[in-house]
N, C-alpha and C positions, 0 to 999 in steps of 0.2 A: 469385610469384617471391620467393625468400627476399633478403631482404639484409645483407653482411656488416657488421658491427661495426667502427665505427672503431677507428682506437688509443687515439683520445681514450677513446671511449665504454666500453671495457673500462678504463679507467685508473680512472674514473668508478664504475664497477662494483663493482670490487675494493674504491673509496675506501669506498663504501658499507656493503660487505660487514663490511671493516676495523672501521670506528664502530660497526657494530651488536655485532659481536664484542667489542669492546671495553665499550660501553655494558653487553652483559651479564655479563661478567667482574664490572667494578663491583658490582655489583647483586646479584651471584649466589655471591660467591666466597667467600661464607660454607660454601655449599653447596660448592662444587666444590672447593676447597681442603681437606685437614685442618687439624684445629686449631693442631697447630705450626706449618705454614706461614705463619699469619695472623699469629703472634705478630708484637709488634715491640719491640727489644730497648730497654731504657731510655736508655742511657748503654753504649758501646762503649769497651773500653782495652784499646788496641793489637788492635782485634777480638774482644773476647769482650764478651760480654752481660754487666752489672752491672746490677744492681737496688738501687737503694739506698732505706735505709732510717732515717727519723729514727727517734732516740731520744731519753732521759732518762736519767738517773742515777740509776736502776733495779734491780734485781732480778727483774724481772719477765718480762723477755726474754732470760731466760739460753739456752735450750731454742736459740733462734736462733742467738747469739755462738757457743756452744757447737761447735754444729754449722759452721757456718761457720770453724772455728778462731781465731776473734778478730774486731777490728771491720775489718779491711781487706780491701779485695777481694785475692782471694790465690788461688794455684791448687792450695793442699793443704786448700784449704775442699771438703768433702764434698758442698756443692752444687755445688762445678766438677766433683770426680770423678766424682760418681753422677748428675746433671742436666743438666752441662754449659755451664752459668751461674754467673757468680760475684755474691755478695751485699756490700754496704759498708754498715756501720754511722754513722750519723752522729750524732752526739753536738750533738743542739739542745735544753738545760735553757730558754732563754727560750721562751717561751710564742707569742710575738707573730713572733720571728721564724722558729720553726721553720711555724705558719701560713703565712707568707710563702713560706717554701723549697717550702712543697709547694704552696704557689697557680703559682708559678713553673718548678716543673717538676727543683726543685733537690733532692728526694730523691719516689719514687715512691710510697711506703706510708709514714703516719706515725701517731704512737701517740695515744690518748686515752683516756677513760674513758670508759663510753657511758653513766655517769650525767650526767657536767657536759656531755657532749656535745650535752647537751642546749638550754645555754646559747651553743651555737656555730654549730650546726648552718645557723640561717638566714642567716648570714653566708658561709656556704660554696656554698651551693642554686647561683649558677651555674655549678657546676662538679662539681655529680653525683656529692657523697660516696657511697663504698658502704662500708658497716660488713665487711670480710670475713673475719676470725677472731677469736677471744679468744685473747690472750697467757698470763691468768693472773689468778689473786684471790688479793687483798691478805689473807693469812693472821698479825695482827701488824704491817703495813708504818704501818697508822695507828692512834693511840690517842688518848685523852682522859684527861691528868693534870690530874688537880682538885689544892687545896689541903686540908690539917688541916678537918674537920667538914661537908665535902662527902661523903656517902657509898652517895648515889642520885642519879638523874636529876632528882628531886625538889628536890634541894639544890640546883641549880645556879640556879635560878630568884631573879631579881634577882641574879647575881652577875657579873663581867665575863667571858668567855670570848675569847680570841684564835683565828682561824684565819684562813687564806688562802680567799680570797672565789671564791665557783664552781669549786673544785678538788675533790678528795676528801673533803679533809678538811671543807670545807662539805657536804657531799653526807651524810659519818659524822654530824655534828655534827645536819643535820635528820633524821636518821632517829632518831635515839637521843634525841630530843626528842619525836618522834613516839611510841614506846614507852612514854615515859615523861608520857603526857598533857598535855605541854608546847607549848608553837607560838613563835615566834619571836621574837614581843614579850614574854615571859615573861623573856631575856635581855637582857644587855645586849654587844650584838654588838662586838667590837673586831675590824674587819679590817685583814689585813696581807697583803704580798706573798707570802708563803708560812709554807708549816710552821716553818721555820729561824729566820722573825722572831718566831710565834708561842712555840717553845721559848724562845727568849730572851727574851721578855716574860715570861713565867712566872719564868723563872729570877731576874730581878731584881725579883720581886714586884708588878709595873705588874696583872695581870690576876689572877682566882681560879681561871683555867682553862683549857686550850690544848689542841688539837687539834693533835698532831705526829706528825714521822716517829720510825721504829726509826732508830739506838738513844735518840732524843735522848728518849724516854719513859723508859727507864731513868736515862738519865744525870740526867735533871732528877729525879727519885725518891729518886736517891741523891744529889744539891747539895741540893736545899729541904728542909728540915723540917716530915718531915709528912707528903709528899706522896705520891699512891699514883694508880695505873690504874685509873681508873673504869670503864672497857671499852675494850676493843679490838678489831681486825678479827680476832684469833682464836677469838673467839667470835660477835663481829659479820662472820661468813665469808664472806656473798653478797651483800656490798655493795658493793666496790670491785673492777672489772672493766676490766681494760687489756685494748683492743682496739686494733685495726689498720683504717684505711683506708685507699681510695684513689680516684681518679676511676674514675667509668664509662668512661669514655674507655681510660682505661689498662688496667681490670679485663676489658673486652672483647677487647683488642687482644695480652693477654698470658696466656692463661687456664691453656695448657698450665706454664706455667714458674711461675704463680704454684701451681697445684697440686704442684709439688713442690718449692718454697717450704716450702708447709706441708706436706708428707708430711716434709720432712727437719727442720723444727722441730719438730714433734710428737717423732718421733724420740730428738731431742737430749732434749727432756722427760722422755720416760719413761724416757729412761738417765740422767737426772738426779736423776727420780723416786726410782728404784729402786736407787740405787750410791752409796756415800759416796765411792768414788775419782772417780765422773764429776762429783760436788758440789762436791767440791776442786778439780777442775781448771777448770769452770765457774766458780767463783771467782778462780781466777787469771788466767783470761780477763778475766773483768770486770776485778779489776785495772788488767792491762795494758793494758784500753783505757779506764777509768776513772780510774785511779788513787786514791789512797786506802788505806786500808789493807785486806790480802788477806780479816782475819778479820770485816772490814767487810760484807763484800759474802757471804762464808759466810752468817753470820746473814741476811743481808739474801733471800737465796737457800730458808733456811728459815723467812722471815716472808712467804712467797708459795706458793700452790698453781699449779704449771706445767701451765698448762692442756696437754689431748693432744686426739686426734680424737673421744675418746667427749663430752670435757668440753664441746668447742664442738656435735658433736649435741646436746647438753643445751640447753646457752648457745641454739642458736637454733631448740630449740622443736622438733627434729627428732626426742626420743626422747622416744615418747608415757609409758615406764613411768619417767619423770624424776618429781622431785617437787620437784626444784633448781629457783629462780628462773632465770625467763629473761630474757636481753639487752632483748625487748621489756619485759616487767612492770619492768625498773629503767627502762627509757628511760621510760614512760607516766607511775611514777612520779614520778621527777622534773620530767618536763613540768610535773605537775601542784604539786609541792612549789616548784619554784621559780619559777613562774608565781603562787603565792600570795604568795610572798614579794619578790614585785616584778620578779624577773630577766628575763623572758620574757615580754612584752606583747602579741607578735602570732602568728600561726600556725606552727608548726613543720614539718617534712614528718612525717608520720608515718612508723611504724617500716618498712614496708611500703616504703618508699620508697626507704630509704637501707639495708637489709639484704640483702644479699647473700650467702645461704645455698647456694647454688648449687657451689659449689665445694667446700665441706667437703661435703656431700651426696654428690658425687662421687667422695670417697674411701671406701668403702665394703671393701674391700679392708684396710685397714688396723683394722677392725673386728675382726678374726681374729689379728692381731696383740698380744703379750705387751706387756703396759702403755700402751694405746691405751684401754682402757675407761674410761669415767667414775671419778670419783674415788666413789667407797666411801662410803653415807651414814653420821656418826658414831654410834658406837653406846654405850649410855647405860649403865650398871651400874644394880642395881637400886635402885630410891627406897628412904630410911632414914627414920625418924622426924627426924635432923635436921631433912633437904630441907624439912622442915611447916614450919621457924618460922627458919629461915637467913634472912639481911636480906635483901631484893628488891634488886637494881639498878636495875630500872625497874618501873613498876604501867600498864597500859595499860586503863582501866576502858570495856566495853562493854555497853549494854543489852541484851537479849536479854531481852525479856519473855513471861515463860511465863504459863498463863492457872492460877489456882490449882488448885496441887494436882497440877498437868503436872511431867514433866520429861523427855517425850521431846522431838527438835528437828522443829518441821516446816521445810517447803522457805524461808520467810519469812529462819528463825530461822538457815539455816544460808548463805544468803544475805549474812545480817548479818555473820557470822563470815566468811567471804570476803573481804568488804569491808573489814572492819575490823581482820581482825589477823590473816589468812592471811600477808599479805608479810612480816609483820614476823616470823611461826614461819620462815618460810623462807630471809628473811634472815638472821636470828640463830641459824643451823642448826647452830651446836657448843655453844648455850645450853640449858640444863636452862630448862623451864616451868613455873610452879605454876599450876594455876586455880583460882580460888575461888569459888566459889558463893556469894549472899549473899540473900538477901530481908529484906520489909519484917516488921514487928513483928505483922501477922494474923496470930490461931493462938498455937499452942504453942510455945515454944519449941525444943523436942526434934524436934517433929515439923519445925519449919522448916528444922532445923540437915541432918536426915536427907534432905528431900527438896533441899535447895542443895548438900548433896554428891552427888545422884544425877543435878542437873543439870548440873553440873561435871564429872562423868564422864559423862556423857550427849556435851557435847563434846569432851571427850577423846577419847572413841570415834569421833566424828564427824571429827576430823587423823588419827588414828588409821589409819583402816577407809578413806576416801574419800582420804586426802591422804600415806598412806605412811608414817608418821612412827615414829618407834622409841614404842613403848609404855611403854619406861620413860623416856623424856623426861619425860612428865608428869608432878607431883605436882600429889594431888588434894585439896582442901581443901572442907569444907565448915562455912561461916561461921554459918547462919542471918542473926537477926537483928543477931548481935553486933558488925556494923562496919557501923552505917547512916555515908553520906556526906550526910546531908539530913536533916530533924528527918521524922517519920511522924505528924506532926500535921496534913500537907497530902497529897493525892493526888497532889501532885507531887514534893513529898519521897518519900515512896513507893514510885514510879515511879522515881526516882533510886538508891533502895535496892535494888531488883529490878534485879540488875546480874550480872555475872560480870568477877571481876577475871585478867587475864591477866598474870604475872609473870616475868620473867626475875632469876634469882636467880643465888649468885656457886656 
């Protein structure tokens, strides 16, 4: 005999029914939902989605403002019209506090360098930074003016140097010491708050050397007597790299709107890239939200590469026929540069952790797109007899010891050359190279000179052929015995002299 259901018991029922329906909603609504359903908007004004965004006092993020038509959320921004979301710029130059803003929830995406980021990072771990585009590299934006009689990397050694401490310009400062056989006690470190204090140190004679911003590298060139650009990020081109993050949390929650985020920065870039009328008015943008002067932020605008869609494939390892340093190899590096030098004592996350390639990935589609492709490797005119005996900027001296009489490279040899001064050709990717060949005083003279230039083009061939590089980059030098670094009356000097010199020249 069946029996009926009370009222209770169906109330009961449905409650049930309800929580499970619900429980997998929860659970599920990755799946069941699309992707802009999930989104969740940042910050609402008067009902519209803002996404905001720290900055600096920059040039690096033009491609953005640009696009968005200035720093205010506004609804003749190209993101409201074509996305549907509007973007706000925020202007946070302190260090500590725009940190703050973005632990707090006070701007969504904030800027850094993902070389010193490396110096941050573990400070941020509970809150699931994701690296998720590159902005742009510093083309010019940082330099190193020495004083009269400083005229290589070599000079600088025991002399004062001014920079602002785990920023860029520390970051320029250990690489271009690194190039130049130098390590960090070799100086004498003057740190300061920034570029602005270091420029002005210099300027009143306190220091013999400063690592600063454009234009204060010219203007300090033209007040001191003497003084001149020992290098800069226009030839030092893949070394400083403004990127963007933001929490896991948020990168999850927003994914659709952040992809056209960057579909409509990209954009502004490459109409930036390619237009002197779009350069001008990007300029005046800035401006208007920076203030300063308009011809300020021009230049400033043409001492940066705006990064686009092909550039971040590159930046994150996504295009395999790349030969551009990647986001990760700067991040490992400086792990490892400023971990020597005392900055970084404990574990870091690795790159794997905090990069979030997922979304540039996804645009894929804008690959077919006019000035979206990687930026153009620099191409070299042909080597002259000058290039042989032009002064060096830096000497970067690597063993590569060949067995007599060799001068092809085995797997060992080319190993070493990886290791040892791949980053630094790919870093300093607008810089002409010389390599020298050099051996020890066994043998003839004639005969040594001919087979140290056959191994010096032996790696030449070796960047060349395996690593993409313009073949007239190189100048080929073959030394012999004639520049031992160690006397050859020991099998250790010797060995010392059995060398290949790698040279960036001006």
């Amino acid at each position: 005999m069946k029996k009926k259901l009370t009222p209770f018991s169906k109330l009961l029922i449905l409650a049930v029914i309800l929580v499970g329906l619900g429980f997998a909603f929860y659970h599920f609504k990755d799946q069941i939902l699309p992707e802009s359903a999930n989104d969740i908007g940042s910050t609402d004004t008067d009902g519209e989605k803002v996404i905001k965004i720290g900055v600096v006092t920059w040039g690096g993020y033009a491609g953005g403002q640009y696009f968005n038509e200035g720093f205010e959320a506004n609804k003749n921004s190209r993101f409201y019209k074509d996305y549907g979301f509007m973007v706000e710029f925020i202007v946070l130059d302190d260090f500590l506090a725009s940190r703050s803003a973005w632990k707090t929830d006070e701007v969504d995406l904030l800027w850094a360098t993902i070389d010193a980021f490396t110096t941050e990072v573990k400070g941020l771990e509970q809150f699931e930074p994701q690296v998720i585009f590159q902005a742009d590299w510093s083309r010019g934006g940082d330099a190193v003016v020495v004083n009269r009689g400083i005229n290589s990397v070599k000079d600088l050694k025991g002399n004062k140097i001014a920079f602002a401490e785990m920023t860029p310009s520390h970051t320029f400062l250990l690489w271009l010491l690194d190039a130049g056989n130098l390590n960090y006690n070799d100086i004498e470190a003057v740190k300061v708050a920034s570029a602005i204090d270091a420029a002005d140190l210099f300027k009143k004679g306190k220091v013999d050397a400063a690592v600063v911003w454009s234009p204060d590298d010219a203007d300090r060139v033209a007040k001191v007597s003497g003084a001149k650009i020992l290098q800069s990020t226009k030839s030092a081109s893949h070394i400083i790299a403004d990127i963007f993050f933001a929490k896991k949390e948020f990168v999850d929650k927003n994914k659709a709107d952040l992809k056209n985020l960057f579909r409509g920065w990209f954009k502004g870039a490459a109409e930036i890239n390619s237009s002197e009328d779009a350069k001008r008015k990007a300029a005046k943008i800035l401006f208007q939200g920076l203030g300063m002067d308009e011809e300020f932020f021009y230049d400033a605008i043409n001492n940066v590469r705006l990064c686009t869609y092909g550039d971040n494939m590159s930046f994150f390892g996504l295009n395999s026929s790349s030969n551009v340093i990647t986001g990760e190899e700067i991040y490992n590096k400086m792990e490892e540069k400023y971990r020597n030098v005392g900055y970084i004592d404990e574990d870091i996350q690795n790159w794997r952790t905090i990069a979030n390639p997922s979304l540039i990935s996804s645009l894929s589609d804008l690959a077919s797109e006019s000035g979206q492709e990687a930026e153009g490797q620099k191409s070299f005119t042909q080597v002259t007899e000058e290039m042989k005996t032009v002064e060096a900027i830096s000497t970067k001296q690597v063993s590569i010891n060949f067995p007599s009489g060799v001068y092809s490279l085995d797997e060992n040899m080319k190993t070493i050359i990886d290791l040892q001064f791949l980053d630094i050709a790919k870093s300093f990717a607008n810089s002409r190279i010389r390599i020298e060949g050099n051996t020890d005083n066994t043998g003839g003279r004639q005969t040594n000179v001919t087979i140290s230039k056959k191994r010096a083009h032996a790696v030449a061939d070796y960047l060349i052929n395996e690593h993409n590089f313009d073949k007239n980059r190189f100048v080929i030098i073959g030394n012999g015995p004639d520049k031992p670094v160690a006397s050859n009356a020991t099998s250790d000097g010797k060995a010392k002299n059995r060398r290949t010199d790698f040279e960036i020249i001006k």
